[in-house]
C-alpha positions as CSV (number, residue, x, y, z in Angstrom):
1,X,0.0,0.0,0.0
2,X,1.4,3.1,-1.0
3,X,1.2,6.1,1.8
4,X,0.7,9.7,0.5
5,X,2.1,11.9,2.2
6,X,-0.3,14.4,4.0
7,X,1.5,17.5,2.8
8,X,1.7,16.3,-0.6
9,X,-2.4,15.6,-1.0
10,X,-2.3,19.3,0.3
11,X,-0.2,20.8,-2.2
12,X,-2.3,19.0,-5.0
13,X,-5.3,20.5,-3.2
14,X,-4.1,24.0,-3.5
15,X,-2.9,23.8,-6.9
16,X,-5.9,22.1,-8.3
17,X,-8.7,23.0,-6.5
18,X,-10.9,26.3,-7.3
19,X,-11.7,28.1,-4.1
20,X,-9.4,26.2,-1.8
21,X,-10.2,26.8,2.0
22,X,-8.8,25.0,5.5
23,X,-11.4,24.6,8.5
24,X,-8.6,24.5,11.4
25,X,-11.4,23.5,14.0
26,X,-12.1,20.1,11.9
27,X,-9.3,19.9,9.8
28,X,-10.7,19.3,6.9
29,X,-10.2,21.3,3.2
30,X,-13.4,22.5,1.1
31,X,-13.8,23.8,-2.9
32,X,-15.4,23.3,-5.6
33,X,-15.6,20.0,-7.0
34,X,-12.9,19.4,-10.0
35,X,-14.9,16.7,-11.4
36,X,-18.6,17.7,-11.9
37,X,-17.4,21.0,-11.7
38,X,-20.6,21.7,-9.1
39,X,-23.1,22.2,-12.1
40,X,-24.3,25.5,-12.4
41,X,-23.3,26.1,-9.1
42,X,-19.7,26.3,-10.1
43,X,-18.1,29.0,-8.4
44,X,-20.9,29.6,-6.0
45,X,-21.0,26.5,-4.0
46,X,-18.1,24.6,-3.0
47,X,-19.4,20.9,-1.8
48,X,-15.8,19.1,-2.4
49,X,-14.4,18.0,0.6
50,X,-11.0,16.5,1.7
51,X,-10.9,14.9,4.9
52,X,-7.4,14.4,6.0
53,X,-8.0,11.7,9.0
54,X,-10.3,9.5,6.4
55,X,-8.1,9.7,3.5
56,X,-11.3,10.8,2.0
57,X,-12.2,13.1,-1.0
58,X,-15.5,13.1,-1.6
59,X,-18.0,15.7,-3.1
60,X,-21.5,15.8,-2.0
61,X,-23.1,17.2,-5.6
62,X,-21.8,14.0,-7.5
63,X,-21.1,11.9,-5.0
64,X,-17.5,11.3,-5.6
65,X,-15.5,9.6,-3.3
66,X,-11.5,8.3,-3.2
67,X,-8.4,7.8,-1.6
68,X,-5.8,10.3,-2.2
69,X,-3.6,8.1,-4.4
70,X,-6.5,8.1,-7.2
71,X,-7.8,11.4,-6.4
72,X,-4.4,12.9,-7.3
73,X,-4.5,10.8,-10.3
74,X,-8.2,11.9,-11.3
75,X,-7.4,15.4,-10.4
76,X,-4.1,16.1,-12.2
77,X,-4.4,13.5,-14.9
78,X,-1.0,12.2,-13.9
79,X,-0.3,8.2,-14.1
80,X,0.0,6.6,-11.0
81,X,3.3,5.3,-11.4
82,X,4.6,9.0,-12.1
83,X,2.5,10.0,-8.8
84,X,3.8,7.1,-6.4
85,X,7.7,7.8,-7.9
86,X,7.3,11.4,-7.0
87,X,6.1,10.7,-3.3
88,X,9.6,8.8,-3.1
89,X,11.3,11.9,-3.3
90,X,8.8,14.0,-1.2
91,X,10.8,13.3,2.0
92,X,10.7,17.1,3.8
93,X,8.8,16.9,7.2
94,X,7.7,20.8,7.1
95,X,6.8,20.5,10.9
96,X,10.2,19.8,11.8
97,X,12.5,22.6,11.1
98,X,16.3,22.9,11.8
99,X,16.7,25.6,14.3
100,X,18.3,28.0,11.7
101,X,19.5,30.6,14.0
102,X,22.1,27.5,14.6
103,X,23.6,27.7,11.7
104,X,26.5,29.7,10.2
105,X,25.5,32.1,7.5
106,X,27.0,32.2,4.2
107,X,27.6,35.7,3.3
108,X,25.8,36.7,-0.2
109,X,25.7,40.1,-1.0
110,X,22.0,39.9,-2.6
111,X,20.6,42.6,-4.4
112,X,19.3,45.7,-1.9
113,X,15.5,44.9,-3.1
114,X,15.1,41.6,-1.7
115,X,14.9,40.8,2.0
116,X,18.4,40.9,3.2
117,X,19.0,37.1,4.3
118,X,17.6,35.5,0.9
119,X,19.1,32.4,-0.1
120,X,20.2,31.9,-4.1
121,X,18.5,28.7,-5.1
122,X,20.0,29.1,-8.5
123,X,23.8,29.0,-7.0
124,X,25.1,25.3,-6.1
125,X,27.4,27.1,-3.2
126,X,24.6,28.5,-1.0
127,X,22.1,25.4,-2.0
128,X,24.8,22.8,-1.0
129,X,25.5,25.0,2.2
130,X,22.2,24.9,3.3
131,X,20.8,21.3,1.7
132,X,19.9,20.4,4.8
133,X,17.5,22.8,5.8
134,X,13.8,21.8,5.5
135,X,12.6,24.7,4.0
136,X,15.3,25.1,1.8
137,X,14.6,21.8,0.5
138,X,10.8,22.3,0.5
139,X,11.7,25.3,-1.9
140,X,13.9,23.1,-4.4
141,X,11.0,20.8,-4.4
142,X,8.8,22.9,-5.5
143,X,10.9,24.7,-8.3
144,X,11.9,20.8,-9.4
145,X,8.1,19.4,-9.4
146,X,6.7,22.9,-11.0
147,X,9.7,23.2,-13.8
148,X,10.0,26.9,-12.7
149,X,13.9,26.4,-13.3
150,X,13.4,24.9,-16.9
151,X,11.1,28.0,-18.1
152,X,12.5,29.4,-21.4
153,X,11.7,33.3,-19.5
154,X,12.1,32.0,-16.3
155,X,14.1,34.3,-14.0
156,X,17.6,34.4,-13.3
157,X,17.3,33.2,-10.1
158,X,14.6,31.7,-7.4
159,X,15.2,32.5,-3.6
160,X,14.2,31.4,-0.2
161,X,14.3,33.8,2.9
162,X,14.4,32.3,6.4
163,X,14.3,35.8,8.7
164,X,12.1,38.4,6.7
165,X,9.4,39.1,9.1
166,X,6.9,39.0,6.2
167,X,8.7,36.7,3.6
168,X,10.1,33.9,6.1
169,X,9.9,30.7,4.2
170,X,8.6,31.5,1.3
171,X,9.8,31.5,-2.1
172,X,11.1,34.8,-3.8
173,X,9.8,35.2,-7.2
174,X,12.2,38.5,-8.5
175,X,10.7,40.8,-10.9
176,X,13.4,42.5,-13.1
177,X,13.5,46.1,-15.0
178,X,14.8,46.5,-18.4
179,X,18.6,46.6,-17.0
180,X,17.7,43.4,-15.5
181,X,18.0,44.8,-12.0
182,X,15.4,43.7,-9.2
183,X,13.1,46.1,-9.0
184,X,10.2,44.2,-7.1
185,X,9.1,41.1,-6.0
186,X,6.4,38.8,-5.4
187,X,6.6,35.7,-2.7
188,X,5.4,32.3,-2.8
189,X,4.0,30.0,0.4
190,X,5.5,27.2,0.9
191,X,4.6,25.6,4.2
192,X,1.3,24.2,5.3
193,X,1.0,27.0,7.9
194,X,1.3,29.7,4.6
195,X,-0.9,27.9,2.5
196,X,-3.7,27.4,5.6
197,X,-3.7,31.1,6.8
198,X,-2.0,33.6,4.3
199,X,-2.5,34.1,0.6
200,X,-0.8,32.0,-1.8
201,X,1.0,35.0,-3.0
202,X,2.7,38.0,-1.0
203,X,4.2,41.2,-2.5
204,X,6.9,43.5,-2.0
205,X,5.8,45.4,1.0
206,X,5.4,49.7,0.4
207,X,6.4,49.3,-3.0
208,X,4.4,49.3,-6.5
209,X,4.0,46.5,-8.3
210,X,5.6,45.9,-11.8
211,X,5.5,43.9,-14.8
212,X,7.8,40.4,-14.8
213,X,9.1,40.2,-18.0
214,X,10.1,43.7,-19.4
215,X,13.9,42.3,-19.3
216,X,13.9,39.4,-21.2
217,X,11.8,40.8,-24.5
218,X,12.9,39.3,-28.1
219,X,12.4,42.3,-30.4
220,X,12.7,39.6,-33.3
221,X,8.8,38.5,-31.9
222,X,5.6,40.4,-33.2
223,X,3.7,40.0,-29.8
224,X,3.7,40.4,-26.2
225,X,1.9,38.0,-23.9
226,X,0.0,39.5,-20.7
227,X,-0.6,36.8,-17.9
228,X,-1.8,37.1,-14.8
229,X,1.3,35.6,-12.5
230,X,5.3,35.1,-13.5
231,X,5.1,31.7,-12.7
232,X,2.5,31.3,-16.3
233,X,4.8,33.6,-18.3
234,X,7.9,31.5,-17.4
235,X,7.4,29.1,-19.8
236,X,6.4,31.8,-23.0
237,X,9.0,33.7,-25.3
238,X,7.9,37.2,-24.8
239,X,5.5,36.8,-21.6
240,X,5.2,39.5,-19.1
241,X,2.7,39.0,-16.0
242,X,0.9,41.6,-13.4
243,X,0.4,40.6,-9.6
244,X,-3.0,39.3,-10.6
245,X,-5.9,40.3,-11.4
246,X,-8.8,42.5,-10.4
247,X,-12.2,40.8,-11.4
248,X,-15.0,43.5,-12.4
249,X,-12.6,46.0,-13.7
250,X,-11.2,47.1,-16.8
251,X,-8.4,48.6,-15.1
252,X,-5.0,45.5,-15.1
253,X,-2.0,47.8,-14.4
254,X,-0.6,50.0,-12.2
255,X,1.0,53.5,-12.8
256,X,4.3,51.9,-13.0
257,X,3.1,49.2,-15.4
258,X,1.5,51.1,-17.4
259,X,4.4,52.9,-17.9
260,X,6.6,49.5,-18.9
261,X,3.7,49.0,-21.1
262,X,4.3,51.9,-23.1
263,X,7.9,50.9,-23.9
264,X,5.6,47.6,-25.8
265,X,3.6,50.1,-27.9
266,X,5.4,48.0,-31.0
267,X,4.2,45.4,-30.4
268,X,0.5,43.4,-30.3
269,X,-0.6,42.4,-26.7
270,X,-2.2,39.5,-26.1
271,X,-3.9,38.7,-22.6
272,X,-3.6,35.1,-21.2
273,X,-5.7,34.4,-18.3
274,X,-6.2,31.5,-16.6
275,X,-8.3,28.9,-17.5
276,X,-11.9,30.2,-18.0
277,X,-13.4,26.8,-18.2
278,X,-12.4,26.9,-14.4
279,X,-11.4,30.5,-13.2
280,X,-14.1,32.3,-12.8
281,X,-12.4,35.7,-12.4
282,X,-10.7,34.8,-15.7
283,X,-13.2,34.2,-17.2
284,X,-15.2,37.3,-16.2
285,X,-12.0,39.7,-16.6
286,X,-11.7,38.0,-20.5
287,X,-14.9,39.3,-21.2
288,X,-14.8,42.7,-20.3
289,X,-11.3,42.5,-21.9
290,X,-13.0,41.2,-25.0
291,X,-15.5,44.4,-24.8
292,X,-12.5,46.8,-25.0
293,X,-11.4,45.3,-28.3
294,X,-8.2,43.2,-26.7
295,X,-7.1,40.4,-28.2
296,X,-7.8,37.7,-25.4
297,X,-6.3,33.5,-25.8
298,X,-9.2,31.8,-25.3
299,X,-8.9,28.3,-23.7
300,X,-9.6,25.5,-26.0
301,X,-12.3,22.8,-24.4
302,X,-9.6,19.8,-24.7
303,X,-7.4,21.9,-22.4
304,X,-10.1,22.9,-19.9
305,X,-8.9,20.5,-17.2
306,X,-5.4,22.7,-16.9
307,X,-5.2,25.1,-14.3
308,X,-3.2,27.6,-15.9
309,X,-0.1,27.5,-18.6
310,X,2.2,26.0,-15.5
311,X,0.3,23.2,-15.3
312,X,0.5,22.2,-18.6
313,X,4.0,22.0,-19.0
314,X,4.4,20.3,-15.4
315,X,1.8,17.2,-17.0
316,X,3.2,17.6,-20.4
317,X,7.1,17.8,-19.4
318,X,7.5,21.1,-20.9
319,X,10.0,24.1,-20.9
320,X,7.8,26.4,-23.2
321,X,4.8,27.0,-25.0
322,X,5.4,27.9,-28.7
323,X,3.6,31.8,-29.3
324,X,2.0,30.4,-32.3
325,X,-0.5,27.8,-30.2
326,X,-1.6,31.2,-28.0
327,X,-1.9,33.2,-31.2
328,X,-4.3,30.2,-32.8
329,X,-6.2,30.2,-29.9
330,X,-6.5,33.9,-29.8
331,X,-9.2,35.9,-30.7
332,X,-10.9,39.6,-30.3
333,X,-14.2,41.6,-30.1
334,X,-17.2,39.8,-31.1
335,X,-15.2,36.8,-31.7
336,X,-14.0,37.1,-28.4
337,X,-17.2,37.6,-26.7
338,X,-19.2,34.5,-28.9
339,X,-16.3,32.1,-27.5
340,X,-15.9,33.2,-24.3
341,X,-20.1,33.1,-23.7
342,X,-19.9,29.6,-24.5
343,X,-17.7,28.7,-21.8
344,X,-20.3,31.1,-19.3
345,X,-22.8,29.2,-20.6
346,X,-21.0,25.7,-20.4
């Protein structure tokens, strides 16, 4: 019998499951239901449940019910034998952390913009200095499972702070100006206590947000690609991404981003939400993008089970996503409005 780990079922919960939420009095984890997708209801009612001390997912619109070894398997479409080799490796114990104030330091002179104790997980030196920290691990892990270190835009370096008073264990996602110096950044959680009480996402604290992507632009390419996070536009030749997304707004940047986006004006922006099939904010923001007269990548129906571009070059093994499948998939105005209807009405 093979034993999941509990923090593993959890990260698949967060990363798959729309509207995520933790009951600390029970313990248990509620959302919408990833496979009847809650009817019309979806979005509004969240009758999935995960209940850690039953090994139990079960929804109670449709009636599902599994263990987590074939729930994982249902939910990220993932063979089992690829699922049961990766909880081999999943061997950090979150709840037990090295006392890092027991450690030596290594002295890195990081750039002045990122919390002063950050941790290079890009350079072998400070990785192999600190391999045996738990978080430090947890953060490889991550980068490894989610390819964020294979991304054809990915950065040019992850980190991991272990003091920040805000930051602490969490994974620095650097966001670059056109000199390629940091200029911002956005944070990632990593433990269970991060992903139970805080957002998924932190920024930079008392400081404007800005675009990823502005430093790594191809002038050779006729587009731009907008997304919603870095972690998406990692994997795209000429993707930029905001700090997400505001739903029932036209409005996407701030005055600093608007500005980067006028250094663009040669070339042909395309916005690349998440998936609409699943994101309802997506899917809403699309539309009233589609009403302005952007050009907006709809998602195709056979790739409506993918959370977002990430997750489809995790299952797929991928280090990019070619600019001509977005631009196929791409459409504007009416066009726009006729496709993304469909999936409201889906």
């Amino acid at each position: 019998m093979v034993v999941v780990p509990e923090q593993y079922v959890i990260n698949v919960l967060y990363e798959n499951i729309y509207k995520i939420s933790y009951n600390k009095y029970n313990h248990t984890f509620n959302g919408c239901c990833p496979i009847c997708k809650e009817g019309d209801s979806w979005g509004k009612k969240k009758r999935f449940y995960y209940i850690p001390k039953k090994e139990l997912a079960y929804c109670h619109n449709c009636g599902y019910s599994k263990k987590p070894l074939t729930f994982i398997s249902d939910v990220t479409n993932k063979p089992l034998q690829d699922i049961i080799s990766e909880i081999k490796n999943f061997d950090v114990e979150i709840d037990t952390f090295i006392k890092d104030n027991e450690q030596k330091e290594v002295k890195v002179k990081n750039d002045v913009s990122l919390p002063d104790d950050c941790i290079n997980l890009f350079d072998p030196v400070q990785v192999d200095y600190y391999k045996d920290n738990a978080i430090v691990k947890l953060a490889l892990d991550v980068i490894k499972s989610r390819r964020l270190n294979k991304g054809i835009n990915k950065p040019d370096a992850l980190y991991v702070t272990l003091q920040d008073k805000v930051h602490k264990n969490r994974l620095i996602l650097p966001f670059y100006d056109k000199d390629r110096k940091i200029i911002f950044y956005q944070s990632r959680g990593l433990t269970k206590k991060d992903l139970f009480e805080r957002p998924k996402y932190l920024s930079k604290v008392n400081s404007e947000r800005s675009l990823y992507g502005i430093h790594n632009i191809d002038v050779n390419l006729d587009n731009v690609f907008i997304f919603e996070g870095p972690i998406d536009s990692y994997f795209v030749s000429n993707g930029i991404a905001t700090c997400g997304i505001t739903e029932n707004t036209d409005k996407m940047f701030t005055a600093l981003q608007k500005e980067q986006i006028n250094f663009l004006s040669l070339y042909k922006l395309v916005y690349v939400l998440d998936n609409q099939y699943i994101d309802k904010a997506a899917l809403n923001k699309s539309l009233i993008l589609a009403d302005k007269g952007e050009s907006v990548f709809v998602w195709p129906e056979e790739l409506k089970k993918f959370k977002d571009f990430n997750d489809i070059c995790v299952l797929g093994k991928k280090d990019k996503i070619k600019p001509e499948f977005i631009l196929k998939n791409t459409y504007s105005g009416l066009n726009a409005k006729l496709r993304l209807t469909k999936i409201k009405n889906s």
